[in-house]
N, C-alpha and C positions, 0 to 999 in steps of 0.2 A: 512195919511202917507203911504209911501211903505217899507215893509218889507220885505227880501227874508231869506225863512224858512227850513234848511238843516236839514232831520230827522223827518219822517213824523209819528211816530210811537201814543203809545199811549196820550203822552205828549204833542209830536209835530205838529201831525194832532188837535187835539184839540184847541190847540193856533192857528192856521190858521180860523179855524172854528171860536172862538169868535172872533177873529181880524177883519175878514171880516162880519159881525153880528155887528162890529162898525161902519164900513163902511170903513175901511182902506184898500189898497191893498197889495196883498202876493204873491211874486215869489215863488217857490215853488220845491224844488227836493227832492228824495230819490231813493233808490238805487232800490225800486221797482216799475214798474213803475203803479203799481195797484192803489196805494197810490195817486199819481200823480195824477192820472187819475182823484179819486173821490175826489179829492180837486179841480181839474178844472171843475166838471161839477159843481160847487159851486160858481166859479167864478175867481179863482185863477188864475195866468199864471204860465203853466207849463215850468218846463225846463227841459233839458236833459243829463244835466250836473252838476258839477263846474264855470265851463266856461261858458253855455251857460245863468245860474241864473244870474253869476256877471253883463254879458250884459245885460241881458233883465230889472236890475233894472240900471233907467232912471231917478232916482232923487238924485240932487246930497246933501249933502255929503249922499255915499250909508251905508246902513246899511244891516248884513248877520245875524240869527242866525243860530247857531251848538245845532243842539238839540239830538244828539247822548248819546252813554254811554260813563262813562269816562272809557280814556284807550286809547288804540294804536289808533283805527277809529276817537276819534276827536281830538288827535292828529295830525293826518296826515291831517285832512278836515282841521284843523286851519294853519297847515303850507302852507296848496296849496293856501285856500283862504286870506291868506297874499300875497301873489306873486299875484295875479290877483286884488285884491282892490289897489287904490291909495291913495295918502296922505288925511288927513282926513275924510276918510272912517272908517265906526264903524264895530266894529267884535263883535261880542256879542257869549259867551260862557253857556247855558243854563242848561247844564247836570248836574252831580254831581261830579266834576274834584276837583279834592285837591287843596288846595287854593294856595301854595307852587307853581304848574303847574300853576297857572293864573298871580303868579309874574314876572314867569322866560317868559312867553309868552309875558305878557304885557313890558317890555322889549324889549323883539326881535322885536314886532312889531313896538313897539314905531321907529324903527332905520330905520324903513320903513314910517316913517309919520303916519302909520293904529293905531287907538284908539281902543284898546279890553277893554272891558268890560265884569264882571261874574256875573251871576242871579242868586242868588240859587231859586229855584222855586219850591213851596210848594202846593200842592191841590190834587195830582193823576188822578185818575182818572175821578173825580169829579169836576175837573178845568173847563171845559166847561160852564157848570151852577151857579158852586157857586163861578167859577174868581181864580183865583191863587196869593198866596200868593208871593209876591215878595224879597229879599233881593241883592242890586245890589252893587259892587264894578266896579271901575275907574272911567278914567275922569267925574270931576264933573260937565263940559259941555258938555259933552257928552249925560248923564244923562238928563240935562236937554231938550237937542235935542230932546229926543226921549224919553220924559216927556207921550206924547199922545198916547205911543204905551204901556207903562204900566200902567198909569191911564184905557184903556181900558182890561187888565189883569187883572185888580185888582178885589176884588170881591165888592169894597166899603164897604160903613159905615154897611150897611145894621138894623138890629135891634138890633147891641152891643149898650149899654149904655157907652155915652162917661166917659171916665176916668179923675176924679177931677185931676184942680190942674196943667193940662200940658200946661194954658198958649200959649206963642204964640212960641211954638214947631211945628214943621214941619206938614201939616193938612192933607196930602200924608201918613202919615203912619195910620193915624186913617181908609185910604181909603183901607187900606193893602200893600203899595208897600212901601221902605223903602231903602234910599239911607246911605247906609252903610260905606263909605270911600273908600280908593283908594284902587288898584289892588289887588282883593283876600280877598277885606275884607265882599264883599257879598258872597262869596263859605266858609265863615270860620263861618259867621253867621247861614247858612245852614247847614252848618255841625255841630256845638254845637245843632241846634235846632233837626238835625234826633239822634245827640246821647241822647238829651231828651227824646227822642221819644221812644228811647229801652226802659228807666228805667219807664216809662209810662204803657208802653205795659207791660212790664214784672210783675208791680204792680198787674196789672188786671189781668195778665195770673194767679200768685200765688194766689192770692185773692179767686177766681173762683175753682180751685184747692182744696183747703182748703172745701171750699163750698162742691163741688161735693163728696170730698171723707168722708163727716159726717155721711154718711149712713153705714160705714163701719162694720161688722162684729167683730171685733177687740177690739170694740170701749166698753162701757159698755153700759146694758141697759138702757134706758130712758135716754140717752145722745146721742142718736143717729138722724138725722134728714136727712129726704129724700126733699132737696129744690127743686123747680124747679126754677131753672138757669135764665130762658130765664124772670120771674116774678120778680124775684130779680135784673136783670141788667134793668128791666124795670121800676121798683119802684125807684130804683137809678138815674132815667136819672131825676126822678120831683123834685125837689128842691134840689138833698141831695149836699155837697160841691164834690165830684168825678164824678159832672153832666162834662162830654167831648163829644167830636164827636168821640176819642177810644171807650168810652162804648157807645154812638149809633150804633158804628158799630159790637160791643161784643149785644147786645141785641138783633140788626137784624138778626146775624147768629147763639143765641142762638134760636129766635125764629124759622128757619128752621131746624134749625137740633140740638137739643137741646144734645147729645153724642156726637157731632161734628164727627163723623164718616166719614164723606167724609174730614177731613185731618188726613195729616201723622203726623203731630208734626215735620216734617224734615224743621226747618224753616233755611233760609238766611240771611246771612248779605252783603251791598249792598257796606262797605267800607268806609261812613262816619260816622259809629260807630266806626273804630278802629283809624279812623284819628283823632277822638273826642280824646281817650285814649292816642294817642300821643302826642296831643297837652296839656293833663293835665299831663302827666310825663314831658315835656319840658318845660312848664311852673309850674314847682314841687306843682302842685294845686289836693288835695286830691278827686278823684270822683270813690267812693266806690263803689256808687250804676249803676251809668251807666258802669263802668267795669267787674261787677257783671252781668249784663243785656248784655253784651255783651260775655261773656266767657258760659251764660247759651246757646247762638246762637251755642255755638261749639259744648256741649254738648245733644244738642239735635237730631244731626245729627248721635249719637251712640244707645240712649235709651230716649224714647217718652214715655212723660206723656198729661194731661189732659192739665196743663197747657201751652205745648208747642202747643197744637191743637188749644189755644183759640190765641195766636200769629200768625199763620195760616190764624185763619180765620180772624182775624183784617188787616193782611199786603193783605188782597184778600180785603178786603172791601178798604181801600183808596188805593189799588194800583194798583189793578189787578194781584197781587201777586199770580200764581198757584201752591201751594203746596199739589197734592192728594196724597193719600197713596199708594205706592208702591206695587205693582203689587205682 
């Protein structure tokens, strides 16, 4: 199939890269044209525009993704390339846009013939190799149009042990990609699944924390215990039940740098943690712990502990997340 891929960045240049690795073709812009470049000596067609991507894709119904940040930029990318697709054209929204923004879009486009669709899209920077986790809202023929462009995202079955008992349920999601319902209900799934993520990470950071500071002086004698870190998140990853790919990624950067030294503890939140917390006060559904996990994001941004450096280095392992310490 033919894709055309706005947003070449970490995320985006990487889905171009597997896409074509499937054998599929990708038009391709971004605003630099470095980018551009090294996705056409790949194979890509380059464009130079908006405009010049919507032309150069030649198969009809066309399809575009926005793989941008959410916010004013794919905002504006989504309103321009409504005015240039025509009816029955798919617009695909890939970033992390509030689900809320993909209803009132899906909408406005619809009044134009154009079919948007939203991916919440899970893997970081890792997606290349190990496929990307998909969760997708709109048209559910849409969806299936463009069935061959996310079975090649996905990461497949790979060595999970299928799960009893699911019957003749959807066989696309055991592959990872997972068609979620109409407009906004693949950005809502994304977004419950990164405010998982916080109360996840935050477990680990505390955990770890605890850990580190038994050596303490404070402490009484012969109660005192000097772990090494990087041993313990590695004895953890063989069998024990908190085996994840967070503590694969909490054991790789204990094992470099076991004080985590090279972070600040100054960690981010990227805004589908606080969308998570709105959606459980609106829907009056009590979530303690990822609200918790989220309010420690704010606190950590005035006074840095241990545990905010092992968040650090986790959000740098699946995302490319750079948090060093301040100068």
């Amino acid at each position: 199939m033919q894709l055309g891929m706005i947003g070449l960045g970490r995320m985006g240049g990487n889905i171009v890269r597997r896409l074509l690795r499937a054998g599929h073709a990708c038009v391709v812009y971004d605003a630099n044209p470095k980018s551009v470049a090294e996705l056409a000596a790949l194979g890509a067609t380059p464009a130079s525009s908006l405009e010049d991507l919507v032309t150069k894709l030649d198969q009809r119904p066309r399809a575009a993704w926005v793989m941008l940040p959410a916010g004013d930029i794919t905002e504006a990318t989504v309103a321009t390339l409504g005015g240039l697709l025509a009816p029955d054209d798919i617009l695909i929204d890939g970033g992390n846009s509030n689900f809320k923004d993909d209803v009132r879009r899906a909408k406005e486009l619809a009044g134009k013939g154009v079919r948007y669709m939203d991916v919440g899209t899970s893997g970081g920077v890792w997606g290349l190799e190990r496929g990307y986790c998909l969760m997708i809202g709109g048209e559910r023929a849409a969806f299936e149009f463009l069935d061959p462009i996310f079975a090649a995202l996905a990461p497949g079955a790979g060595d999970i042990p299928r799960t009893e008992d699911r019957g003749a349920r959807d066989p696309r999601v055991e592959q990872g990609y997972l068609y979620a319902g109409p407009s906004g209900a693949g950005h809502f799934v994304k977004m419950i699944h990164n405010g998982i993520e916080y109360g996840m990470m935050q477990a680990f950071a505390e955990g770890f924390d605890i850990l580190q500071s038994r050596g303490s002086e404070k402490l009484p004698d012969g109660e005192r215990y000097d772990f090494d870190l990087a041993d313990v998140a590695e004895v953890w990853r063989r069998g024990s039940v908190v085996t994840s790919w967070l503590l694969d990624l909490s054991a790789s950067a204990l094992a470099t740098d076991g004080k985590l030294e090279t972070f600040s503890g100054h960690v981010e939140d990227s805004g589908e943690g606080r969308w998570t917390i709105d959606a459980a006060v609106e829907q009056a559904v009590p979530a303690d712990v990822l609200a918790a996990a989220l309010f420690v994001r704010f606190r950590s941004r005035q006074s840095h502990t241990f545990a905010e450096k092992m968040l650090s280095a986790m959000r740098l392992g699946f995302g490319g997340h750079v948090e060093k310490p301040k100068a």
